[in-house]
N, CA, C and O atoms as a CHARMM CRD file, in Angstrom:
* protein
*
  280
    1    1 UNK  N    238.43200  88.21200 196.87600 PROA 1      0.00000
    2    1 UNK  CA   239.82300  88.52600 197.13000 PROA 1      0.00000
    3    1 UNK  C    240.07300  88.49000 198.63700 PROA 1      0.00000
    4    1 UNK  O    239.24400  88.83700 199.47900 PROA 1      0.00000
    5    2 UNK  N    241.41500  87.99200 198.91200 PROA 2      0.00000
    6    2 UNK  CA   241.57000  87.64200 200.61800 PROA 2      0.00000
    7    2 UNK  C    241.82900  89.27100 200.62100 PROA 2      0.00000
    8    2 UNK  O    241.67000  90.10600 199.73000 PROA 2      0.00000
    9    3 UNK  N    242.43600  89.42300 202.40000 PROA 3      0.00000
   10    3 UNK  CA   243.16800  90.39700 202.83700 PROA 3      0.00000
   11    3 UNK  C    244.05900  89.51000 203.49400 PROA 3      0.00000
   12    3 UNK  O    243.83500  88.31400 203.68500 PROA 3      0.00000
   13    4 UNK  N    245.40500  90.33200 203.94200 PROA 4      0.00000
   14    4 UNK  CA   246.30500  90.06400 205.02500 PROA 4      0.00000
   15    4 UNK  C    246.54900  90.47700 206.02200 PROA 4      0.00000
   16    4 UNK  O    245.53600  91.12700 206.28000 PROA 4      0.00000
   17    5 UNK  N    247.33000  90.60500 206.99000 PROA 5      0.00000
   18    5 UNK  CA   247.84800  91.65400 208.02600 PROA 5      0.00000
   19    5 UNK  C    248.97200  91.26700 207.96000 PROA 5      0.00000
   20    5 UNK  O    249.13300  90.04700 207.98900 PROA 5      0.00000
   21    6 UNK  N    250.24600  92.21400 207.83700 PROA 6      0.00000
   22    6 UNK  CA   251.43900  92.06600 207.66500 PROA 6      0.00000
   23    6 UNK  C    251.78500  92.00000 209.66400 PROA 6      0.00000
   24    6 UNK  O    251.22600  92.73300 210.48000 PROA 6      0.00000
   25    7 UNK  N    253.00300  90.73800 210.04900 PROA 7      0.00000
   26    7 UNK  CA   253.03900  91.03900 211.58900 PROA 7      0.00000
   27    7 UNK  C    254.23900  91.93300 211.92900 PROA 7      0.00000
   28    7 UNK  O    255.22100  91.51400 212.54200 PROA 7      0.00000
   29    8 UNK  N    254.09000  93.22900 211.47800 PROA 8      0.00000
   30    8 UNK  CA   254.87900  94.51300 211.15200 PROA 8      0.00000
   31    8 UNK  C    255.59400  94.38200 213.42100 PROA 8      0.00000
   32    8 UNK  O    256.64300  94.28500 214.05800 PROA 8      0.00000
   33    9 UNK  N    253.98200  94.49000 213.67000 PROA 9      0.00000
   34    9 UNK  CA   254.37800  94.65800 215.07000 PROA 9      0.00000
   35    9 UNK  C    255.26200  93.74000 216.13700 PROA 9      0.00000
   36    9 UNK  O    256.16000  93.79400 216.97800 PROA 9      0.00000
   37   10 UNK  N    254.20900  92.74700 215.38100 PROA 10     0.00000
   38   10 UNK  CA   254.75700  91.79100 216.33500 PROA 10     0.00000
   39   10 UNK  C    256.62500  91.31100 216.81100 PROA 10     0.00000
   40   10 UNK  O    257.19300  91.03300 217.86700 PROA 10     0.00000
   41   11 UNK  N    257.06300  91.43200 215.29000 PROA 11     0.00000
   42   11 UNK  CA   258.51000  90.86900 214.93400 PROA 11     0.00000
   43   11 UNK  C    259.28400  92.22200 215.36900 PROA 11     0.00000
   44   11 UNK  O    260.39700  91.97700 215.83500 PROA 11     0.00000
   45   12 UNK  N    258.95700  93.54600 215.32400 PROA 12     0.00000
   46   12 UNK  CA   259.32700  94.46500 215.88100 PROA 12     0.00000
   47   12 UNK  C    259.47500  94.26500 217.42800 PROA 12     0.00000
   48   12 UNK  O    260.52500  94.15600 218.06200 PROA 12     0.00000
   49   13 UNK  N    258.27700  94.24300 217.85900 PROA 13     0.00000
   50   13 UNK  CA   258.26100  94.11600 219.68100 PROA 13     0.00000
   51   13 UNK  C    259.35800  93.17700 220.14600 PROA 13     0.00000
   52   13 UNK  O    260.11300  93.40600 221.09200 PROA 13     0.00000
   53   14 UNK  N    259.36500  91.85100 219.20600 PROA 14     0.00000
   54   14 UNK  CA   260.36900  90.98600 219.67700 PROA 14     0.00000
   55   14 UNK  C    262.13300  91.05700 219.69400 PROA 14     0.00000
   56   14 UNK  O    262.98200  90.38100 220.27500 PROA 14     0.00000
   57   15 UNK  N    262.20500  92.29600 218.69800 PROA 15     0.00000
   58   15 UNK  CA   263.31100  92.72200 218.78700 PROA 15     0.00000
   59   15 UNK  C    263.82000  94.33700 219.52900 PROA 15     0.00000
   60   15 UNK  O    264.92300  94.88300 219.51100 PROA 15     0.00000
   61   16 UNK  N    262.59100  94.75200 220.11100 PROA 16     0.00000
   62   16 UNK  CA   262.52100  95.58800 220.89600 PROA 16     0.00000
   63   16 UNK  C    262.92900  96.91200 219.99800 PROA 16     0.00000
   64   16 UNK  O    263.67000  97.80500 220.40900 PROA 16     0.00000
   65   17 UNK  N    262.33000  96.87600 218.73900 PROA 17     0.00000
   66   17 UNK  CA   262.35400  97.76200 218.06800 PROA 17     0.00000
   67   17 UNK  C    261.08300  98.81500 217.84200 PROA 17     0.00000
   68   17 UNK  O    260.03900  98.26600 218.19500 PROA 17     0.00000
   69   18 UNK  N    260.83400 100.40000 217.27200 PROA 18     0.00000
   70   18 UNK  CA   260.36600 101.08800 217.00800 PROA 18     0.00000
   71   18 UNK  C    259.77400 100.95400 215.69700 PROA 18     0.00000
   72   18 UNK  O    260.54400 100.28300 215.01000 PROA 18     0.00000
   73   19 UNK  N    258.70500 101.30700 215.01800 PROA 19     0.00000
   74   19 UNK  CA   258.62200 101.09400 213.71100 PROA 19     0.00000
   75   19 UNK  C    259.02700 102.13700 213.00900 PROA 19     0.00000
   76   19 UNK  O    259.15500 102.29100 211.79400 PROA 19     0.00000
   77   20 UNK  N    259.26800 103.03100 214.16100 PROA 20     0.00000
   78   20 UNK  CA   260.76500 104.18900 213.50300 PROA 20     0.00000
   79   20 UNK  C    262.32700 103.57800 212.76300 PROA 20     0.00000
   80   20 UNK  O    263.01900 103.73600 211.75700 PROA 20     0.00000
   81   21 UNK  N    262.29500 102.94600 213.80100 PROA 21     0.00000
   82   21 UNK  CA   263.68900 101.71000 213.93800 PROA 21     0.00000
   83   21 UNK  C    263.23300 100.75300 212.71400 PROA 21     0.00000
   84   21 UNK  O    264.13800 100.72600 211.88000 PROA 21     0.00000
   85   22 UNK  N    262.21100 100.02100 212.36200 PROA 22     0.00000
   86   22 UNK  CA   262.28000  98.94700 211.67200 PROA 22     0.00000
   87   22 UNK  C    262.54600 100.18400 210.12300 PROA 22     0.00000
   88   22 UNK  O    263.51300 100.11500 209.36500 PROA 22     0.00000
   89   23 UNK  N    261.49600 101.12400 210.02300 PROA 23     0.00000
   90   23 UNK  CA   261.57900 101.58500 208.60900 PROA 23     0.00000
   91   23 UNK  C    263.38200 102.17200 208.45400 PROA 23     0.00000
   92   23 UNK  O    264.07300 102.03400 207.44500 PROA 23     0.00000
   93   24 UNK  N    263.74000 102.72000 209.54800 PROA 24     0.00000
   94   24 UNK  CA   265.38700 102.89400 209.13300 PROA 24     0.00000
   95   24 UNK  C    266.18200 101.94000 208.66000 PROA 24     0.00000
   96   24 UNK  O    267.11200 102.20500 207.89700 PROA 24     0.00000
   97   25 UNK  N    265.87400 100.60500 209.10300 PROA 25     0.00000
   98   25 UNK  CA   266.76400  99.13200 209.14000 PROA 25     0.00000
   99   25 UNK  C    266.30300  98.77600 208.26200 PROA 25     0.00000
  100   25 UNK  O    267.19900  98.32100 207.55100 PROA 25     0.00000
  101   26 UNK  N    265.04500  98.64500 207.63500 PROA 26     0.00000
  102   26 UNK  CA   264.30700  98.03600 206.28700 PROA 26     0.00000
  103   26 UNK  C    264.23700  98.97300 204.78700 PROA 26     0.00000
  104   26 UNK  O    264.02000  98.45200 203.69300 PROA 26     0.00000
  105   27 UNK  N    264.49800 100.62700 205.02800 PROA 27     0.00000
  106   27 UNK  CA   264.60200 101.57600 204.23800 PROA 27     0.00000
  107   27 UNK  C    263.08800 101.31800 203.43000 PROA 27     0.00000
  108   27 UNK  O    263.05700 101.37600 202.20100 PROA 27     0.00000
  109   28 UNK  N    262.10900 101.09100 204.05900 PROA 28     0.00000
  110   28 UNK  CA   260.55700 101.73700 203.41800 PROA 28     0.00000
  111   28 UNK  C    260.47400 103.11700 204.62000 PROA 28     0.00000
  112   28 UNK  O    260.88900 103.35300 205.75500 PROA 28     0.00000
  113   29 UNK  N    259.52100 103.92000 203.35900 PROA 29     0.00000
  114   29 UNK  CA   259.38400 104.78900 203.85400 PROA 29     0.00000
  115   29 UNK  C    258.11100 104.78800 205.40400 PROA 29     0.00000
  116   29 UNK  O    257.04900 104.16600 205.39500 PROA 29     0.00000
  117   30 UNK  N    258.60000 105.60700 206.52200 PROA 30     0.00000
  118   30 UNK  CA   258.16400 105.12500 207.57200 PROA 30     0.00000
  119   30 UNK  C    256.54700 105.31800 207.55800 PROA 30     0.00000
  120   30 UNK  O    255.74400 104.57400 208.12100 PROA 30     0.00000
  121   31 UNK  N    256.26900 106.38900 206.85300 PROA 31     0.00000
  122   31 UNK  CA   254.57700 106.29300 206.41300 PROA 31     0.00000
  123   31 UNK  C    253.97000 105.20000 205.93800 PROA 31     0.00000
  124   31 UNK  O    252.89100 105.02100 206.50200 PROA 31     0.00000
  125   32 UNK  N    254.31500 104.12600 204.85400 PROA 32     0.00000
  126   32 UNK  CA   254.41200 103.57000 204.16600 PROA 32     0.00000
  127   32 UNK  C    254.50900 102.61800 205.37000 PROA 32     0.00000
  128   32 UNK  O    253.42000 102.19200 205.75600 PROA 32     0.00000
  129   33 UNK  N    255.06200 102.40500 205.71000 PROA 33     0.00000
  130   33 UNK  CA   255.21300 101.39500 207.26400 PROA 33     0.00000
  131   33 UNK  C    254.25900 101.06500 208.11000 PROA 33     0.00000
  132   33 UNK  O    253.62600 100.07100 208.46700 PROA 33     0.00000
  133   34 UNK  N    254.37500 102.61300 208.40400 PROA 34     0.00000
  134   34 UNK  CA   252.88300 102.58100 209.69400 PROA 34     0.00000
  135   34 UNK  C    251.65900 102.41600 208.76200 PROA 34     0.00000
  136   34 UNK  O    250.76600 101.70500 209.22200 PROA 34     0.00000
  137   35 UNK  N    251.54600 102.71200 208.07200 PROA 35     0.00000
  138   35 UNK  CA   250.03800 102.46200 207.36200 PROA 35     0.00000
  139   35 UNK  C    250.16700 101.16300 207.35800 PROA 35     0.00000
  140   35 UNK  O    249.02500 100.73300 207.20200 PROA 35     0.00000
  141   36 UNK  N    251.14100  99.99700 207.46600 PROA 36     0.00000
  142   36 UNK  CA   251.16500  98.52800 206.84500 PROA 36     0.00000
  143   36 UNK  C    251.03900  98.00800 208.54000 PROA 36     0.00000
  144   36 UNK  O    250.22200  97.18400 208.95100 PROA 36     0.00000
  145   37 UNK  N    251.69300  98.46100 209.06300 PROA 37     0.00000
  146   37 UNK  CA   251.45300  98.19200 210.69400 PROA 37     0.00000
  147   37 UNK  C    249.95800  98.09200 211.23200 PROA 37     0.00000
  148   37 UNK  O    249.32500  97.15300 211.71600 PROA 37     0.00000
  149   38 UNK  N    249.60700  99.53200 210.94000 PROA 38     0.00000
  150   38 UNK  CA   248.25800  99.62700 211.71700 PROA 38     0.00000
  151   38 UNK  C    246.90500  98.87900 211.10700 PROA 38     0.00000
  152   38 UNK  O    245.81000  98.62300 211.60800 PROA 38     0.00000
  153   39 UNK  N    247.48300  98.64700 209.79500 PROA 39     0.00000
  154   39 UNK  CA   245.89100  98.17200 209.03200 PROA 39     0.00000
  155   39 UNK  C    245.48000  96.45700 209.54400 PROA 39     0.00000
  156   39 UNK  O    246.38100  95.62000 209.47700 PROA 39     0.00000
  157   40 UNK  N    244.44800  96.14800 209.91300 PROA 40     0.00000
  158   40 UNK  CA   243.72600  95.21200 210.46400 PROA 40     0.00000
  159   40 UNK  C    243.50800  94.25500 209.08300 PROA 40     0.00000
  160   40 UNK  O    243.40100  93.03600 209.21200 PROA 40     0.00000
  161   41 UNK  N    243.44900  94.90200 207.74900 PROA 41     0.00000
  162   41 UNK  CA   243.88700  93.78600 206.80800 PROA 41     0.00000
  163   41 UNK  C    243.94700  94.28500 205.00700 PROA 41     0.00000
  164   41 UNK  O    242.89000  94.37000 204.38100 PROA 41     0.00000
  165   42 UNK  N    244.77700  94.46700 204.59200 PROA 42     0.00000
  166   42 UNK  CA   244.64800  94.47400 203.11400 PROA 42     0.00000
  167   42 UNK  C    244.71600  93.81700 201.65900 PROA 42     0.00000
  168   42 UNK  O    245.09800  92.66100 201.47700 PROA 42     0.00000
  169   43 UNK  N    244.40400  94.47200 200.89100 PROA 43     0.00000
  170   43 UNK  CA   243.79700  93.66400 199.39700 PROA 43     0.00000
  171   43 UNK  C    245.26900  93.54600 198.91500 PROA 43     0.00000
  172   43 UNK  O    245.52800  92.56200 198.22300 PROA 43     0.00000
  173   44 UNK  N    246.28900  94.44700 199.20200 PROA 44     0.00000
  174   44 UNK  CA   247.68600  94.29200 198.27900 PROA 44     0.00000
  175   44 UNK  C    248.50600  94.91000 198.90800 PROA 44     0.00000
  176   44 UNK  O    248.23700  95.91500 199.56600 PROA 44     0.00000
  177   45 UNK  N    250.00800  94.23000 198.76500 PROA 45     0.00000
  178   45 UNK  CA   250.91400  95.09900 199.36100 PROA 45     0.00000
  179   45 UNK  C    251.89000  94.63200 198.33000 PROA 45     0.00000
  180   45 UNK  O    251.90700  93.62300 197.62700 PROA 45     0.00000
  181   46 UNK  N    252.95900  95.98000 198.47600 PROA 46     0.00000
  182   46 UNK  CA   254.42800  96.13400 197.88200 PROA 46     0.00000
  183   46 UNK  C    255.13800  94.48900 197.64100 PROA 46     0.00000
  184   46 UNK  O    255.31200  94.17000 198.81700 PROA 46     0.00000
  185   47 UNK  N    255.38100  93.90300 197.22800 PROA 47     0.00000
  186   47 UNK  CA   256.48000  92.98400 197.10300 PROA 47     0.00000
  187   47 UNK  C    257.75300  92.96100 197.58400 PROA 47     0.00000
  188   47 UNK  O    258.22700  92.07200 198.29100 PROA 47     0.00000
  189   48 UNK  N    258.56200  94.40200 197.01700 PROA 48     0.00000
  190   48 UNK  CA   259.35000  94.80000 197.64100 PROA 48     0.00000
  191   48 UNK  C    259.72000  95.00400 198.77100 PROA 48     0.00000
  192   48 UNK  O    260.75400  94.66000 199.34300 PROA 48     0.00000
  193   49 UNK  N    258.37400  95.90300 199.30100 PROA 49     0.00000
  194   49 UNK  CA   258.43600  95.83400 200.96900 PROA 49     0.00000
  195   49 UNK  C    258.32200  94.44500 201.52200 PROA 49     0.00000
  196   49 UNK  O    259.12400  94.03400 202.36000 PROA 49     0.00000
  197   50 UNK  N    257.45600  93.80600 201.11900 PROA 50     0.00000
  198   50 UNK  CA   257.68900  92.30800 201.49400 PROA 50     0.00000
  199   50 UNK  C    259.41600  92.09900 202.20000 PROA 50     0.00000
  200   50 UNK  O    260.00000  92.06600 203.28300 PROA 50     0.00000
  201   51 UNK  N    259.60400  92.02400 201.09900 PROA 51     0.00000
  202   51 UNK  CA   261.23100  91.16200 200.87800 PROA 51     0.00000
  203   51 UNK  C    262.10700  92.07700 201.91800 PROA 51     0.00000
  204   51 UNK  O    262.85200  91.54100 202.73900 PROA 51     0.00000
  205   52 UNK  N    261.96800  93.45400 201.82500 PROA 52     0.00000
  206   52 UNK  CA   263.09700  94.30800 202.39200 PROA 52     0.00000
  207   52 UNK  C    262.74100  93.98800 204.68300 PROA 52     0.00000
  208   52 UNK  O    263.52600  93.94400 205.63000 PROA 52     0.00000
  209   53 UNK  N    261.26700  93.86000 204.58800 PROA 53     0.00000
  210   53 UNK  CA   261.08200  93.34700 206.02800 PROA 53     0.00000
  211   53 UNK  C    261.35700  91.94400 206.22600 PROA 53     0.00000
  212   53 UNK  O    261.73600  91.49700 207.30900 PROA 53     0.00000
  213   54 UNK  N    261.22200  91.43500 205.47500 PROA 54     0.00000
  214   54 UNK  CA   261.64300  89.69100 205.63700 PROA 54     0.00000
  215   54 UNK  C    263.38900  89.83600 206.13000 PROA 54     0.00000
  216   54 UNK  O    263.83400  89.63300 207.25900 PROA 54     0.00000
  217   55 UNK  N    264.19200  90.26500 204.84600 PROA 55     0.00000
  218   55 UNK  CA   265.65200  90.40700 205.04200 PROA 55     0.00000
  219   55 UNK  C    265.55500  91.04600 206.60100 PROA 55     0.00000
  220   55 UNK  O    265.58500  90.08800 207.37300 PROA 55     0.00000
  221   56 UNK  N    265.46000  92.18700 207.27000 PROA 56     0.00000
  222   56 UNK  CA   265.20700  93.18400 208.35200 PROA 56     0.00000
  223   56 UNK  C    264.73900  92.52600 209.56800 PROA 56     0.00000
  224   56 UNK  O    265.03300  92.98100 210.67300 PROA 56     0.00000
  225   57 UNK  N    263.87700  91.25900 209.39300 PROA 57     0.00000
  226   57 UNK  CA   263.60400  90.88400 210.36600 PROA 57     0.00000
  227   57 UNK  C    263.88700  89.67500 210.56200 PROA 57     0.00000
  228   57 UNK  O    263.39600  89.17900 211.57600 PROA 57     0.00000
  229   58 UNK  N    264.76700  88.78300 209.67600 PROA 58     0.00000
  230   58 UNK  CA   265.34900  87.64300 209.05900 PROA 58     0.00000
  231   58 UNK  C    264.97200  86.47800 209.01700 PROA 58     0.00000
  232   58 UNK  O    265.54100  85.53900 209.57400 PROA 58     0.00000
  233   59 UNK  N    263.89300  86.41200 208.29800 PROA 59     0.00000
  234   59 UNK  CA   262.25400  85.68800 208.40300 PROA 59     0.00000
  235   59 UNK  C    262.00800  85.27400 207.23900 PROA 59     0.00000
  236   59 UNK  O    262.42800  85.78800 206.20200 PROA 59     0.00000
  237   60 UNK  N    261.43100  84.48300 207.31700 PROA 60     0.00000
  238   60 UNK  CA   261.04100  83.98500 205.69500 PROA 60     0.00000
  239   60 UNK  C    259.53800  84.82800 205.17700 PROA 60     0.00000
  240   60 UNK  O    258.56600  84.58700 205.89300 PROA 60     0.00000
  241   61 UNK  N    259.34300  85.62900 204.18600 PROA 61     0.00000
  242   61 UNK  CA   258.33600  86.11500 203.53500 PROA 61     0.00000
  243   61 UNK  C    256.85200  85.62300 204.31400 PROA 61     0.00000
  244   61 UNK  O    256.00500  86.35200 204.83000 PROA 61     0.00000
  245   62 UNK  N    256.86800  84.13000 204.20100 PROA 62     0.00000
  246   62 UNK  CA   255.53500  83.73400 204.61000 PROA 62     0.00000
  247   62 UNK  C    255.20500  83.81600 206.12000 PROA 62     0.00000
  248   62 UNK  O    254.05700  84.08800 206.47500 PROA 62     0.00000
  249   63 UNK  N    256.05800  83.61800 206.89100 PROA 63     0.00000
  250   63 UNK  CA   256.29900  84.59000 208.42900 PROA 63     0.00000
  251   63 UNK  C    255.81100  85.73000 208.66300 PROA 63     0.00000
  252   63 UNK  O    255.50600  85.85400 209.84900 PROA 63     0.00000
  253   64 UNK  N    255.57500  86.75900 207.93600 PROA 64     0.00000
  254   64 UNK  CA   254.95900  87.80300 207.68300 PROA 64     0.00000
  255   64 UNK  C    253.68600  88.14600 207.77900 PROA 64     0.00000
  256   64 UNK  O    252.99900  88.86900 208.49900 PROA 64     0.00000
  257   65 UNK  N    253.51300  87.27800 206.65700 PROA 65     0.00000
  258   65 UNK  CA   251.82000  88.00600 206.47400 PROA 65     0.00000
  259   65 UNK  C    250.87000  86.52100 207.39200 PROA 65     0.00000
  260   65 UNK  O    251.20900  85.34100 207.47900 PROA 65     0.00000
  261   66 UNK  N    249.66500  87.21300 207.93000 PROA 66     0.00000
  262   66 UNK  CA   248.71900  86.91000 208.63100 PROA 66     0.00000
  263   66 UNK  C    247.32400  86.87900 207.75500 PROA 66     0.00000
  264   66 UNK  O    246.58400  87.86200 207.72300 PROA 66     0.00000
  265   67 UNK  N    247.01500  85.58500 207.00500 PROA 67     0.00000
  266   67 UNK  CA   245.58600  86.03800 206.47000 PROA 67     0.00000
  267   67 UNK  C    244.27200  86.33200 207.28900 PROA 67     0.00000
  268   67 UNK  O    243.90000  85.45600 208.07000 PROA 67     0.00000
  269   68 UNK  N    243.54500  87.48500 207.17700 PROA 68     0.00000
  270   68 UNK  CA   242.90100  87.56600 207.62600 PROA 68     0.00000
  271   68 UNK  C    241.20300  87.77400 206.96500 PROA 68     0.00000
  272   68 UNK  O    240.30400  88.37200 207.55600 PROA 68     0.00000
  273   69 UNK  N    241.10600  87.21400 205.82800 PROA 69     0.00000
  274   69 UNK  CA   239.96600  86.95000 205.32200 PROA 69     0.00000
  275   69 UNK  C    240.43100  86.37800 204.03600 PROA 69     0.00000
  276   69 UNK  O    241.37800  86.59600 203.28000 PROA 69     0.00000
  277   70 UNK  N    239.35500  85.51200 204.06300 PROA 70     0.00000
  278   70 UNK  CA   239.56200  84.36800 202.37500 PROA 70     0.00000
  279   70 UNK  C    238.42700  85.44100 201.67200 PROA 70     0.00000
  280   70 UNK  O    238.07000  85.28400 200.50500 PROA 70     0.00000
């Protein structure tokens, strides 16, 4: 099974946002956020959250995630 890294940060920094700021503008919960921010790579994530940061950061889904192991 791969992992990913969602680029939570990156698309934030570029809009000179907080990931306080992104979870208000994206409505995931901000725990739920930072845990997706800080992790270096995971087995699964939300769908939903997917979609609600894609819309938030106005990006296409695959813009997002970063594979970081096959």
């Amino acid at each position: 099974m791969g992992l990913v890294r969602l680029r939570i940060r990156e698309f934030a920094k570029e809009r000179g946002w907080t990931i306080k700021e992104v979870s208000e503008r994206s409505g995931i919960v901000y725990s739920t956020l930072r845990t997706y921010a800080r992790s270096p790579g995971m087995a699964t994530v939300d769908v939903t959250a997917l979609i609600k940061l894609a819309r938030t950061f106005e990006v296409a889904i695959e813009e997002l995630i970063e594979i970081v192991e096959e």
